[in-house]
N, CA, C and O atoms as a GROMACS GRO file, in nm:
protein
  336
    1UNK      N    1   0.083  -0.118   0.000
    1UNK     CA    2   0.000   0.000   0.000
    1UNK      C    3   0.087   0.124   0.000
    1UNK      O    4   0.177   0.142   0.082
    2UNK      N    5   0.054   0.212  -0.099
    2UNK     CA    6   0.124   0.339  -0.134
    2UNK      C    7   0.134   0.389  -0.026
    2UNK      O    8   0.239   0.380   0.038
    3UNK      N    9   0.020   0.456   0.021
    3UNK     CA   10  -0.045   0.529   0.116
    3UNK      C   11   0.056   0.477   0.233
    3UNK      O   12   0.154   0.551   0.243
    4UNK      N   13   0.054   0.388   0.306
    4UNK     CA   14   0.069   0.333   0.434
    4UNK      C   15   0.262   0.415   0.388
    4UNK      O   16   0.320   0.493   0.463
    5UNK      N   17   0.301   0.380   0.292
    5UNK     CA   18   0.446   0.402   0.271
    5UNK      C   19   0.436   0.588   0.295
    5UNK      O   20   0.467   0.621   0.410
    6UNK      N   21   0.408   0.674   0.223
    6UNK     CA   22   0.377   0.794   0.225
    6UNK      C   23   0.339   0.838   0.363
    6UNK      O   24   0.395   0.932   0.420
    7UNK      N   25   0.235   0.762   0.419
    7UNK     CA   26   0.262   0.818   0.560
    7UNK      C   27   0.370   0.779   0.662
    7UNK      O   28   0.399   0.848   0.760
    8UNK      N   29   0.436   0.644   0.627
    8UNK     CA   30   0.570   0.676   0.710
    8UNK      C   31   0.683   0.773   0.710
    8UNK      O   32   0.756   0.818   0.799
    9UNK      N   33   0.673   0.794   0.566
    9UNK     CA   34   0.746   0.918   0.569
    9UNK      C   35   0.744   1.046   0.587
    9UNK      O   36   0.831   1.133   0.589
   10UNK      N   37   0.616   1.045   0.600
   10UNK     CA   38   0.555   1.187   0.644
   10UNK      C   39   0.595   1.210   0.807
   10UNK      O   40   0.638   1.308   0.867
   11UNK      N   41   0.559   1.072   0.851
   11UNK     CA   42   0.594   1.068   1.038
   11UNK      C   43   0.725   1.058   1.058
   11UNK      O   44   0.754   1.031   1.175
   12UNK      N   45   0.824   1.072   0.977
   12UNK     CA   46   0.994   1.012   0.977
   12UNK      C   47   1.030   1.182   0.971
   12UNK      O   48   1.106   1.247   1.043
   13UNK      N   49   0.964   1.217   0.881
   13UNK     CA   50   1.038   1.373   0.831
   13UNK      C   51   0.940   1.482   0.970
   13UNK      O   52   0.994   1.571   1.036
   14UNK      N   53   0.827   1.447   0.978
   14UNK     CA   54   0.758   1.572   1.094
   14UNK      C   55   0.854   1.504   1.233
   14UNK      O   56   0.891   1.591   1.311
   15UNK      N   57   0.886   1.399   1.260
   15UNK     CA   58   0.981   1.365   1.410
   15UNK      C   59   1.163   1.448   1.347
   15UNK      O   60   1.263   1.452   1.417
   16UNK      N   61   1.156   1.482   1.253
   16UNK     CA   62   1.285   1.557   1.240
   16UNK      C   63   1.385   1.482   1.190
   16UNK      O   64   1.498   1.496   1.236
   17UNK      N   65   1.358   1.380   1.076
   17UNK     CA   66   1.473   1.319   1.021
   17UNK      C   67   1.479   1.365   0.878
   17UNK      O   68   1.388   1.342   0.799
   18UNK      N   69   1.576   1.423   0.850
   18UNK     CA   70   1.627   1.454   0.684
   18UNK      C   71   1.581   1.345   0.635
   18UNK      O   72   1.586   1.227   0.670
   19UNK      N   73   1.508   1.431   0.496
   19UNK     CA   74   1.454   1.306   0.415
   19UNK      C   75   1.566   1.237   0.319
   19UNK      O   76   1.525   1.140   0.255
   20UNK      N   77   1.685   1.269   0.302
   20UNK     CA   78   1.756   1.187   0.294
   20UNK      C   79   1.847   1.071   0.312
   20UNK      O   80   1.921   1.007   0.238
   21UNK      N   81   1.811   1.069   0.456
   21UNK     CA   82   1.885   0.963   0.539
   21UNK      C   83   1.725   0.851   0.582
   21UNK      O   84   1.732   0.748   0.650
   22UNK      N   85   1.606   0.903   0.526
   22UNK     CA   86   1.518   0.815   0.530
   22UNK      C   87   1.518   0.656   0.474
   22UNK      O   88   1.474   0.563   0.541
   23UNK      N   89   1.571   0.641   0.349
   23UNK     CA   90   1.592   0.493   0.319
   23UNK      C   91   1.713   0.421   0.391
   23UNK      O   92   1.736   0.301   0.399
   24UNK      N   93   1.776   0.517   0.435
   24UNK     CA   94   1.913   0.406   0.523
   24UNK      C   95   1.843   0.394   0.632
   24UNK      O   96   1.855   0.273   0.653
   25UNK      N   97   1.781   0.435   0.712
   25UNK     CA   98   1.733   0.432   0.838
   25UNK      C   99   1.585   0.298   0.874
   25UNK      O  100   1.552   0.227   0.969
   26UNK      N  101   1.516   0.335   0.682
   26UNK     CA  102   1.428   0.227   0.703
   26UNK      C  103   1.518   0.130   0.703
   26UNK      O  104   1.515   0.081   0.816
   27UNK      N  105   1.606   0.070   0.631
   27UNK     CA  106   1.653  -0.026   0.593
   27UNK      C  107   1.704  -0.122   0.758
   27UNK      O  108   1.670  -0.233   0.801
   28UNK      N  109   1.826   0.020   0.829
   28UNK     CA  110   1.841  -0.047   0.899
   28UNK      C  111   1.718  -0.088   1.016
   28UNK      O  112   1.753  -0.174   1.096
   29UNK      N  113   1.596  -0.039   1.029
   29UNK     CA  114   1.501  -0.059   1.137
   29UNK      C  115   1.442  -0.208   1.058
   29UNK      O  116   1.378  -0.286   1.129
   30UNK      N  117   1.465  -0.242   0.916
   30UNK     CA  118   1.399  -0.383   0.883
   30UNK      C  119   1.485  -0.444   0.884
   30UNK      O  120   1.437  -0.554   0.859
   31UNK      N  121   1.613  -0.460   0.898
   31UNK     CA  122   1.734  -0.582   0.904
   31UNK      C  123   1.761  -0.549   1.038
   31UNK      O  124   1.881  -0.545   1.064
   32UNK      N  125   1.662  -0.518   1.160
   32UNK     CA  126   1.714  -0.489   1.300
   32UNK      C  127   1.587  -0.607   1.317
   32UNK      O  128   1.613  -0.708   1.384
   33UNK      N  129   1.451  -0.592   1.255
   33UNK     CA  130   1.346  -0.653   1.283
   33UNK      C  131   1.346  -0.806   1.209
   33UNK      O  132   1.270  -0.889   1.260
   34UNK      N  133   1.416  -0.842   1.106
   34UNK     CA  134   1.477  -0.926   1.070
   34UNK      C  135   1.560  -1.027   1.120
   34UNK      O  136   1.554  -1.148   1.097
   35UNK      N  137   1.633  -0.970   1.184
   35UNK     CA  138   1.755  -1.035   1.242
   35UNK      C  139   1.705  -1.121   1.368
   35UNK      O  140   1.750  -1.226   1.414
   36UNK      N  141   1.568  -1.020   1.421
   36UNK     CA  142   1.511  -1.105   1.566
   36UNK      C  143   1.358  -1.064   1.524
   36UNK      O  144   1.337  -0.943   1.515
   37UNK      N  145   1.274  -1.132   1.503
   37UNK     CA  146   1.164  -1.084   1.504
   37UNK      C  147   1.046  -1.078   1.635
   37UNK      O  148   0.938  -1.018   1.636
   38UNK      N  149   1.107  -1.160   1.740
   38UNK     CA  150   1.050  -1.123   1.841
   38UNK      C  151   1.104  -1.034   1.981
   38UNK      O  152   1.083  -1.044   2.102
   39UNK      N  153   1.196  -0.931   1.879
   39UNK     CA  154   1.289  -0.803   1.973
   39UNK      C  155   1.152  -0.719   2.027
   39UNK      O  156   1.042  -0.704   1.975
   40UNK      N  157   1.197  -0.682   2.126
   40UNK     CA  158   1.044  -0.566   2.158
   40UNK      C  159   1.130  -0.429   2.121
   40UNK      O  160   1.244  -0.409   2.080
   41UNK      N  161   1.038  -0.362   2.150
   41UNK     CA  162   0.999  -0.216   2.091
   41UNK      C  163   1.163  -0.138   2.183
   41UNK      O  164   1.255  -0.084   2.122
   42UNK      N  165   1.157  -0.152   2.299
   42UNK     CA  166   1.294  -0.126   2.358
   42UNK      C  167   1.442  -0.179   2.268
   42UNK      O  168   1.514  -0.118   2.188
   43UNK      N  169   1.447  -0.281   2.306
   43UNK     CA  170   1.530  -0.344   2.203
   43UNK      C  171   1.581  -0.318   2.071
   43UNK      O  172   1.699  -0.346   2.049
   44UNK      N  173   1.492  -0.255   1.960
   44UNK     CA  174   1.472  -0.211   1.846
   44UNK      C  175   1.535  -0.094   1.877
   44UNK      O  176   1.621  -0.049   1.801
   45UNK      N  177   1.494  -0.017   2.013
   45UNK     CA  178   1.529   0.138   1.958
   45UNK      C  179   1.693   0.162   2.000
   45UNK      O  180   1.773   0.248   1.962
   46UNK      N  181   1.709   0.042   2.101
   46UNK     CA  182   1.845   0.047   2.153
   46UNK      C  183   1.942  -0.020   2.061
   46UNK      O  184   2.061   0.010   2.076
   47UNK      N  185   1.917  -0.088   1.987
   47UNK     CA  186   1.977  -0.152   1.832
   47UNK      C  187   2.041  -0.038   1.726
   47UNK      O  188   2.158  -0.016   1.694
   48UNK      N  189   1.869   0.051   1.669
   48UNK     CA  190   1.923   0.127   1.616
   48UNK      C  191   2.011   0.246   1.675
   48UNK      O  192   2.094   0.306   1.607
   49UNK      N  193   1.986   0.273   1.804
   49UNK     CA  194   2.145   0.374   1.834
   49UNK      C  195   2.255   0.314   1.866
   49UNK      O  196   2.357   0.376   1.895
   50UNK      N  197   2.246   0.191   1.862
   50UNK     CA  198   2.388   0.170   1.840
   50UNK      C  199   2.462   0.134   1.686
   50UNK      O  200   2.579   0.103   1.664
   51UNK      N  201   2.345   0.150   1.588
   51UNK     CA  202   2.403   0.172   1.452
   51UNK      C  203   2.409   0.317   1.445
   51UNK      O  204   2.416   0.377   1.338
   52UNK      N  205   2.407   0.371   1.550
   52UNK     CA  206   2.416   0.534   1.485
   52UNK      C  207   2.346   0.602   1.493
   52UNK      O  208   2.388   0.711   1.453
   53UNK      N  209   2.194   0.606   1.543
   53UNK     CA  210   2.069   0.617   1.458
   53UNK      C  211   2.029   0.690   1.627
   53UNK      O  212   1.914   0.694   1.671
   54UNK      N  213   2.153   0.741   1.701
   54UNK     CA  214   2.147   0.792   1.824
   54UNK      C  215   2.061   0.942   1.861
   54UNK      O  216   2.035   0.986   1.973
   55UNK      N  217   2.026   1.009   1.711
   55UNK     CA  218   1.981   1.142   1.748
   55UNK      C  219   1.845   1.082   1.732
   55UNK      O  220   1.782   1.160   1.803
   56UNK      N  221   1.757   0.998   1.687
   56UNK     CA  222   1.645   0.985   1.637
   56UNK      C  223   1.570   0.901   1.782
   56UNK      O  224   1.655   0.819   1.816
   57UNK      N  225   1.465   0.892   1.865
   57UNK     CA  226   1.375   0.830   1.907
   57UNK      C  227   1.251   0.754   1.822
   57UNK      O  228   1.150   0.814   1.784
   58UNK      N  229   1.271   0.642   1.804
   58UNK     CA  230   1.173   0.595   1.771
   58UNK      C  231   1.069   0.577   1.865
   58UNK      O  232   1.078   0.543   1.983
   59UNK      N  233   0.927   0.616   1.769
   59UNK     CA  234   0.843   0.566   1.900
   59UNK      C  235   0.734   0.433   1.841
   59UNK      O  236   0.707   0.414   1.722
   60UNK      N  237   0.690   0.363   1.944
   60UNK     CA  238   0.576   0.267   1.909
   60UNK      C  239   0.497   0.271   1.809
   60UNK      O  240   0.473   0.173   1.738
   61UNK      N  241   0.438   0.412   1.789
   61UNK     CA  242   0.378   0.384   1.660
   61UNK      C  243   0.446   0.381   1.524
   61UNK      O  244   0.399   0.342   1.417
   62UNK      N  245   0.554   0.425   1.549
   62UNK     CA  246   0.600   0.444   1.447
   62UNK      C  247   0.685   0.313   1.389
   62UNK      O  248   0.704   0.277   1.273
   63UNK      N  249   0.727   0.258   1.512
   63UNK     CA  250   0.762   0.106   1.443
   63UNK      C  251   0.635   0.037   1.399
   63UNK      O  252   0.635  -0.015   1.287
   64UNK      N  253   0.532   0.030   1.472
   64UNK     CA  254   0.402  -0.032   1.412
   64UNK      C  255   0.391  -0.004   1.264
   64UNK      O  256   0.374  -0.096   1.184
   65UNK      N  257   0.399   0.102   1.233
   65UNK     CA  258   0.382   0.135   1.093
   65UNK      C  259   0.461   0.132   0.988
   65UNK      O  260   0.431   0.140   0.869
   66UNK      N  261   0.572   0.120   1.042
   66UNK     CA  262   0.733   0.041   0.936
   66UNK      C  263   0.692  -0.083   0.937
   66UNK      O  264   0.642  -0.119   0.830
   67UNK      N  265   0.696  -0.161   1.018
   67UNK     CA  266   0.650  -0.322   1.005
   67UNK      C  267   0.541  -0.334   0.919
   67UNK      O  268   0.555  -0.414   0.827
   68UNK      N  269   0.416  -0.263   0.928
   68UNK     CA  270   0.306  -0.298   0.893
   68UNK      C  271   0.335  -0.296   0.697
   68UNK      O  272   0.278  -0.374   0.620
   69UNK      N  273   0.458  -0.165   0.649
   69UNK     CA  274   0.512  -0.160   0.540
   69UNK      C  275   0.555  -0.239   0.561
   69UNK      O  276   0.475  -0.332   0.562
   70UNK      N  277   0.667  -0.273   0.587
   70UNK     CA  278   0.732  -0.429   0.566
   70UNK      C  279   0.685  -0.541   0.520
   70UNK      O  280   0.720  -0.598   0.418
   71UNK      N  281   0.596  -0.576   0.606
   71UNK     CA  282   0.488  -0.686   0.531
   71UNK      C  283   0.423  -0.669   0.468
   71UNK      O  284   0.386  -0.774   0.416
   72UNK      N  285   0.339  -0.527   0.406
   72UNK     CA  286   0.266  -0.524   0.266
   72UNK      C  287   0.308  -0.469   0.152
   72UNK      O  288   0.247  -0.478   0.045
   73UNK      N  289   0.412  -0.411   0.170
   73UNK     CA  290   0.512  -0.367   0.086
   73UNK      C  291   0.641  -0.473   0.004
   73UNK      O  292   0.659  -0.506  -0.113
   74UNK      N  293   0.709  -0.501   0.124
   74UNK     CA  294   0.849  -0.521   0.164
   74UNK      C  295   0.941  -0.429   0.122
   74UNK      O  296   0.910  -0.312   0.101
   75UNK      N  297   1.071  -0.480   0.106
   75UNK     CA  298   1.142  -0.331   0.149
   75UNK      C  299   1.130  -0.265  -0.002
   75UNK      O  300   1.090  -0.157  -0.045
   76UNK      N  301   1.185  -0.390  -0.065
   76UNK     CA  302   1.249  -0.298  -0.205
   76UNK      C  303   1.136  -0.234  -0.296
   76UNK      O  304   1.176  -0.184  -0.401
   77UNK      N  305   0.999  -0.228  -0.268
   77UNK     CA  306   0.865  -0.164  -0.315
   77UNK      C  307   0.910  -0.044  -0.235
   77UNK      O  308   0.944   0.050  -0.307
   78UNK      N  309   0.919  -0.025  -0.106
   78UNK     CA  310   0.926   0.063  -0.016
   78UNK      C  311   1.051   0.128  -0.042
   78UNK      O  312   1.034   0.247  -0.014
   79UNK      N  313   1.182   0.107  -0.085
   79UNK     CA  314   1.270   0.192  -0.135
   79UNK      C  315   1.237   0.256  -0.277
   79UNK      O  316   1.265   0.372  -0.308
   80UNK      N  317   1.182   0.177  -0.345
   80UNK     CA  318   1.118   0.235  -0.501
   80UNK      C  319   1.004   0.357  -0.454
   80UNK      O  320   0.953   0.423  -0.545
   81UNK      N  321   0.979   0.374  -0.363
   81UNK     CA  322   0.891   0.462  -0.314
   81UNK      C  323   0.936   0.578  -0.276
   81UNK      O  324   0.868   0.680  -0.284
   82UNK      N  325   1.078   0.573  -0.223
   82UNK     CA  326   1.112   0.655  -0.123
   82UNK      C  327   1.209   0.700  -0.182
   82UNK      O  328   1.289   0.763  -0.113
   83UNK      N  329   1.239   0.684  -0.339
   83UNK     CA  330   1.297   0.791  -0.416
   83UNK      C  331   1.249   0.939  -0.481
   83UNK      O  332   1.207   0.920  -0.596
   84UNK      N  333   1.245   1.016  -0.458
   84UNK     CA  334   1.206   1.164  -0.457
   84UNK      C  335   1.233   1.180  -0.629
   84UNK      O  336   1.214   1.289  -0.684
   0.00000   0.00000   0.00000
């Protein structure tokens, strides 16, 4: 779903992330959710700052709604998307 993709990025860029560091960031939050799929929501966010990803807070909904792309998307629909 287009839509569902468009609004993650809408919620990625209004929490204050350059929309250019948006596809590295999805990427790494789906090869974080990948790697363990039953990591909780803590876990995930303490993962991605330790790839770096230290200025950004993820919050609950907002992983809800990357995953929810993930599975109706997957990624590489969702990077074809998220080229400007």
């Amino acid at each position: 779903m287009k839509q569902l993709t468009e609004i993650l990025i809408t919620r990625l860029e209004k929490k204050g992330m350059n929309p250019e560091v948006i596809p590295g960031f999805i990427r790494n939050l789906e090869n974080t959710i990948l790697a363990n799929p039953h990591t909780g929501f803590l876990q995930v966010n303490n993962h991605l700052h330790s790839l770096g990803w230290d200025d950004f807070e993820l919050d609950y909904r907002t992983l809800e709604l990357a995953t929810e792309c993930f599975e109706t998307n997957g990624l590489r629909d969702l990077e074809n998307n998220l080229a400007y």
